[in-house]
C-alpha positions as CSV (number, residue, x, y, z in Angstrom):
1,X,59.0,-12.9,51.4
2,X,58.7,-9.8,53.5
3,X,56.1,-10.7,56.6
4,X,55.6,-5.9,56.6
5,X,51.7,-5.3,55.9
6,X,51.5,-4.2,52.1
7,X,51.0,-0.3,53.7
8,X,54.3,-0.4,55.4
9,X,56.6,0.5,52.4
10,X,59.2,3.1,52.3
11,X,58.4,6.7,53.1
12,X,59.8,10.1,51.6
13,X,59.1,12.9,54.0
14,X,58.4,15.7,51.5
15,X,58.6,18.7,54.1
16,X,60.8,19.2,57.0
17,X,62.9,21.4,59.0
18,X,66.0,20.9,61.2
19,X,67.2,23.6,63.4
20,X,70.3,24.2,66.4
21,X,69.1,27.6,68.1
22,X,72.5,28.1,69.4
23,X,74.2,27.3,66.6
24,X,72.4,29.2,63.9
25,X,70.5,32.7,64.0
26,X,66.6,32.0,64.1
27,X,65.2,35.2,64.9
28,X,61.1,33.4,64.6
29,X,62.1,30.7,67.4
30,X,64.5,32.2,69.4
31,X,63.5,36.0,69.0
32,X,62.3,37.9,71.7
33,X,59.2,38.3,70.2
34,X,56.7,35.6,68.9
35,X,55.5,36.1,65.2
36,X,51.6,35.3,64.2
37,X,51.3,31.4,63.8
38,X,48.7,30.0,62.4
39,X,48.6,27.1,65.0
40,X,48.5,30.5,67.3
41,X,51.1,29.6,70.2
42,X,54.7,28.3,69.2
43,X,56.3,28.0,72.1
44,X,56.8,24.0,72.0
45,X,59.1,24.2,69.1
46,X,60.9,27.0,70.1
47,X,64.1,24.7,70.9
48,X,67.1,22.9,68.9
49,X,65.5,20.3,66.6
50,X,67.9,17.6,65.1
51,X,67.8,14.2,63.0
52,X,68.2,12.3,66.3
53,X,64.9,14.2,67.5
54,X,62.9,13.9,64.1
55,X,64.1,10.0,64.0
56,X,62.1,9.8,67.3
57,X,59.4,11.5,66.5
58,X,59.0,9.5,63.4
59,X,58.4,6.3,65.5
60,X,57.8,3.1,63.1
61,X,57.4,5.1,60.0
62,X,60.0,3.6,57.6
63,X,61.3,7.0,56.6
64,X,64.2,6.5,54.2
65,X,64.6,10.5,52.7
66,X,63.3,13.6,53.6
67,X,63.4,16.8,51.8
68,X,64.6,20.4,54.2
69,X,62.1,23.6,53.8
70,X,64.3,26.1,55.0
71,X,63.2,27.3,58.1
72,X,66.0,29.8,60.0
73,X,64.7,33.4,57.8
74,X,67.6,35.1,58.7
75,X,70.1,37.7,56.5
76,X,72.1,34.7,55.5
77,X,70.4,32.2,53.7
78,X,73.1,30.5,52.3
79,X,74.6,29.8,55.8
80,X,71.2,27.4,56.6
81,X,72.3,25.7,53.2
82,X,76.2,25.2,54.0
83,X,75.3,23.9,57.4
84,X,72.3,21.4,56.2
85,X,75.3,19.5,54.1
86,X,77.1,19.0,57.1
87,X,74.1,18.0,58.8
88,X,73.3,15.6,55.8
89,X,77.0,14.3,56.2
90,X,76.8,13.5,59.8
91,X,73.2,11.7,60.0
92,X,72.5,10.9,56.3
93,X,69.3,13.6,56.7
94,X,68.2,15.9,55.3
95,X,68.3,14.3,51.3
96,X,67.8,17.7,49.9
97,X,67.5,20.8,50.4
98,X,65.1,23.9,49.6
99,X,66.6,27.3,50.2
100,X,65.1,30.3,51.4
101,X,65.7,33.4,48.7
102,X,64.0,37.2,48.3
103,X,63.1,37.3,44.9
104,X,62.6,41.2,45.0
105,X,66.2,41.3,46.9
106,X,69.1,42.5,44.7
107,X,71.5,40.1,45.2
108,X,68.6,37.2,44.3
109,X,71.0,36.0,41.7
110,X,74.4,35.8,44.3
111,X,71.7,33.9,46.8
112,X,70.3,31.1,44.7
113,X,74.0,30.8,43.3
114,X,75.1,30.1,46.8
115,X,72.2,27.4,46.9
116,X,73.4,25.7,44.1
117,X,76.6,25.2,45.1
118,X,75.2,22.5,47.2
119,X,74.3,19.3,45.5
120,X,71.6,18.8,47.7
121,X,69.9,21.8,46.8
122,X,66.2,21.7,44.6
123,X,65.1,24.6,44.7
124,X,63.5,27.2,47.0
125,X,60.8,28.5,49.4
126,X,59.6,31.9,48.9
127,X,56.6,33.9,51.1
128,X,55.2,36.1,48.4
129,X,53.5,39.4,49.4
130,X,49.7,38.2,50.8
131,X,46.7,39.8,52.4
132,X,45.9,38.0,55.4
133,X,42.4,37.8,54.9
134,X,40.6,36.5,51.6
135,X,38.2,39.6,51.7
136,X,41.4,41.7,51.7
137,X,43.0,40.1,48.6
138,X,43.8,41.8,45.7
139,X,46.5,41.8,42.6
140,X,49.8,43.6,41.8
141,X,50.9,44.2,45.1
142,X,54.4,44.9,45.7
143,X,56.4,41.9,47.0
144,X,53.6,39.8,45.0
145,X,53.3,37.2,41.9
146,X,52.8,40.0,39.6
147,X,55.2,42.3,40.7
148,X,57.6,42.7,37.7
149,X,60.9,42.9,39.7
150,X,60.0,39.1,41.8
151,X,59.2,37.7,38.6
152,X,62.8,39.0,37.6
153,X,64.4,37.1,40.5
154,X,61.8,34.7,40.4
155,X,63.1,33.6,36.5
156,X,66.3,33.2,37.3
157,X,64.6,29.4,39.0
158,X,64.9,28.0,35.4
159,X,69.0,28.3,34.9
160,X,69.5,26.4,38.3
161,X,66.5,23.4,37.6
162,X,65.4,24.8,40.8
163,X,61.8,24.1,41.8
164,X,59.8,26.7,43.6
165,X,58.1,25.9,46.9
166,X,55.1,28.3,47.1
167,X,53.7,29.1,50.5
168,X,50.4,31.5,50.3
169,X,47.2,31.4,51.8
170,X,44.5,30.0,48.7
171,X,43.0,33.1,48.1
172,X,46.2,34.2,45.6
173,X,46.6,31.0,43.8
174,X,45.1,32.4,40.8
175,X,48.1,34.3,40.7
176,X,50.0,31.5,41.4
177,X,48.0,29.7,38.3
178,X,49.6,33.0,36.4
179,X,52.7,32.4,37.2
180,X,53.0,29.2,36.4
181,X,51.7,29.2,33.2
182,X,54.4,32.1,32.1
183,X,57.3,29.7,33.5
184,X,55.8,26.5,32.4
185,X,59.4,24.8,33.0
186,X,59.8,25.9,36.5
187,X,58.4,22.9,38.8
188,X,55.9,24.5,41.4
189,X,54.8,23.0,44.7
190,X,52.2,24.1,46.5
191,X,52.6,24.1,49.9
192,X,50.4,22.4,52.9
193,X,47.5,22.1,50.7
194,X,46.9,25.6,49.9
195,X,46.8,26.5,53.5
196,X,42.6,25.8,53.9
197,X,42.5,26.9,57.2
198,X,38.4,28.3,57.1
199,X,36.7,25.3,57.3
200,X,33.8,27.3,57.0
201,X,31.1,26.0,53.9
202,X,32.1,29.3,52.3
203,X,35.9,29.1,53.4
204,X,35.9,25.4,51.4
205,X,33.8,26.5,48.7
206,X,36.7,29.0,48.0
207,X,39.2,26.9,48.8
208,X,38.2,24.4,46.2
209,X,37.9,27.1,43.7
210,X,41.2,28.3,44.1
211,X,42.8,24.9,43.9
212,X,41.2,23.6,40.9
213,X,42.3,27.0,39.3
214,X,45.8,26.2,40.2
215,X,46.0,23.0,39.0
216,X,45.1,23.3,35.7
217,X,48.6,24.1,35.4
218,X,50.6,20.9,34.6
219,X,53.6,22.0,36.0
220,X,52.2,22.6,39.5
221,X,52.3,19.7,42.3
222,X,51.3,19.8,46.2
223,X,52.2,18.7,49.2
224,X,49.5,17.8,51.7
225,X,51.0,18.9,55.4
226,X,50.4,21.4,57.6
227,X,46.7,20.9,57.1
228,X,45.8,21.3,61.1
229,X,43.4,23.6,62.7
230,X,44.5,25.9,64.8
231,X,43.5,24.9,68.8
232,X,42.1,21.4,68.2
233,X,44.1,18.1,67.9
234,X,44.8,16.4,64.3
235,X,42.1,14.3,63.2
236,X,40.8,12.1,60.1
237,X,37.5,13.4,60.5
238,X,38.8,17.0,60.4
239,X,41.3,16.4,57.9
240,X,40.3,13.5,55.6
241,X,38.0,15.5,53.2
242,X,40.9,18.1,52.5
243,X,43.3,15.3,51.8
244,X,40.6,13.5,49.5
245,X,39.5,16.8,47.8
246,X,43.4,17.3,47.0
247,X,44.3,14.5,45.5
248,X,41.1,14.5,43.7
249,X,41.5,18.0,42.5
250,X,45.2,17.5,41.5
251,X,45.5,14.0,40.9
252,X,47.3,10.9,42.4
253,X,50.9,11.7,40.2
254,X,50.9,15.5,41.4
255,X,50.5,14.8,44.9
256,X,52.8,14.2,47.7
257,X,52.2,13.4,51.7
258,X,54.4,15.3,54.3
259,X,55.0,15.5,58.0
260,X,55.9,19.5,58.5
261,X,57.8,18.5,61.6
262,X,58.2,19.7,64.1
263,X,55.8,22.4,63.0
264,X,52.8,20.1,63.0
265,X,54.1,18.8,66.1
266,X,51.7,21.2,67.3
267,X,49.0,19.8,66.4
268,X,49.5,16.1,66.4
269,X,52.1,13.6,66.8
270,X,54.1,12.2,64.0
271,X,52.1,8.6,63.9
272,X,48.8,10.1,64.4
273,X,49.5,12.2,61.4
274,X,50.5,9.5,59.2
275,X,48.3,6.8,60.4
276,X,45.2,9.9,59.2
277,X,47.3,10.0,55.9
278,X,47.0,6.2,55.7
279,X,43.6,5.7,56.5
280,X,42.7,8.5,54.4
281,X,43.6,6.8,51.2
282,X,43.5,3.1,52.6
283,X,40.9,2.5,49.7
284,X,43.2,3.1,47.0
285,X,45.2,0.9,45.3
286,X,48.7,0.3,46.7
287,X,50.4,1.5,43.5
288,X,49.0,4.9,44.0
289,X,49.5,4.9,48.2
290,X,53.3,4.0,46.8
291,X,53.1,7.4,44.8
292,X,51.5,9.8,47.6
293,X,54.1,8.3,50.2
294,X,57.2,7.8,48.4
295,X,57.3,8.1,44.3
296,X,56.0,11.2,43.6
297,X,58.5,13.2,46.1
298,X,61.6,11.0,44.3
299,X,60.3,12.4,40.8
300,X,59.4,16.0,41.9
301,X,62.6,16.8,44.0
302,X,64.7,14.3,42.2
303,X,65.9,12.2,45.1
């Protein structure tokens, strides 16, 4: 018999991101110029980032597969792929891959064929267009959910059993909601929560709105990450009522906990993040802490 605590089971990072700034073209980290963040000031992860480093940074978590968010945004997106298997070769990590494409691009369809090719490949991350305040938000933009010609790209998902990784501040997830429902065999995830960074009574009033919209959709999961506040340190008492209103909003099966590192690095360290995960759903049963840790991102991105 094992003598591990019942908590200490086996872990599937559900968001990460590797990167070698002198190996690969990274124009957001090694740029000359710094793009908004909404941590603010990126400087600390502006360097080479490997499974050696992220092995470290994971400390005791028993982290047995993680799944790569693309994260270089350059003109080659298939390059990041090719070079993520021979990462995965070398140090057994990343255990799959999502791909970076431009639905709205014309050679969409070339791009996620060049994913595919990879058998670690899911699916894909896409920014779609986004007002960058709530009171600014509106439908049918170009570059958006509605557009006509990113839904063209945008259903060509379904032919690879690609997953979509949406990233979009809360105030378009009725779109999202939308979307999903017209491609109800498309798998999407929404990313770090739905991004609730107002914390505001108004800003979570909205938030929750938005998210119970979105998951009426059966075919929508989320990954709670990324769920810091920009200039304060990551705590439970900050963050524990976004991840309880989550899972309560989506439900324990459509949920999965991840560590956005190094990202989040910038807001906490890797065991302070998990141990708030942890004691954040400590009074649940172990069946369903097995889910939000581990079985949930096996099922979803098919590990």
């Amino acid at each position: 018999m094992s003598d591990l605590p019942a908590d200490d089971f086996a872990i599937v990072d559900a968001h990460q991101h590797f990167w070698d700034l002198e190996r690969n073209p990274t124009p957001w980290l090694s740029g000359p110029v710094r793009k908004p963040f909404r941590y603010g000031d990126y400087s600390a992860i502006c360097r080479t980032y490997m499974p050696p480093d992220y092995r470290r940074d994971a400390g005791t978590n028993r982290i047995v597969k993680t799944v790569h968010i693309e994260a270089m945004r350059n003109n080659n997106p298939v390059a990041e792929t090719r070079w993520l298997d021979e990462i995965a070769a070398e140090y057994g990590l990343p255990s799959a891959i999502v791909g970076d494409v431009a639905f709205a691009d014309d050679n969409a369809a070339e791009v996620l064929a060049g994913h595919a090719a990879s058998p670690l490949a899911r699916g894909v991350r896409n920014y779609p267009a986004a007002a960058t305040d709530r009171r600014d938000a509106k439908r049918g933009a170009p570059g958006s959910m509605d557009d006509p010609k990113w839904r063209v790209g945008y259903a060509l998902l379904e032919q690879h059993s690609f997953s979509y990784d949406l990233q979009t501040p809360w105030w378009h997830l009725d779109a999202a909601a939308e979307l999903a429902a017209a491609f109800p065999r498309t798998q999407m995830i929404v990313l770090h929560a739905g991004l609730p960074a107002d914390r505001s009574p108004e800003g979570l009033a909205g938030w929750r709105k938005a998210m119970e919209t979105v998951a009426r959709e059966p075919n929508v999961a989320v990954k709670i990450s990324g769920i810091g506040i920009k200039g304060k340190p990551w705590t439970l008492e900050d963050n524990g009522p976004i991840i309880r209103d989550t899972i309560a909003i989506f439900g324990v099966d459509r949920c999965m906990f991840a560590s956005n590192f190094p990202v989040d690095g910038l807001v906490g360290s890797f065991e302070t993040i998990y141990a708030g995960f942890r004691a954040a759903v400590a009074d649940r049963p172990l069946a369903e802490r097995r889910k939000l840790f581990h079985d949930n991102a096996v099922r979803i991105y098919r590990l």
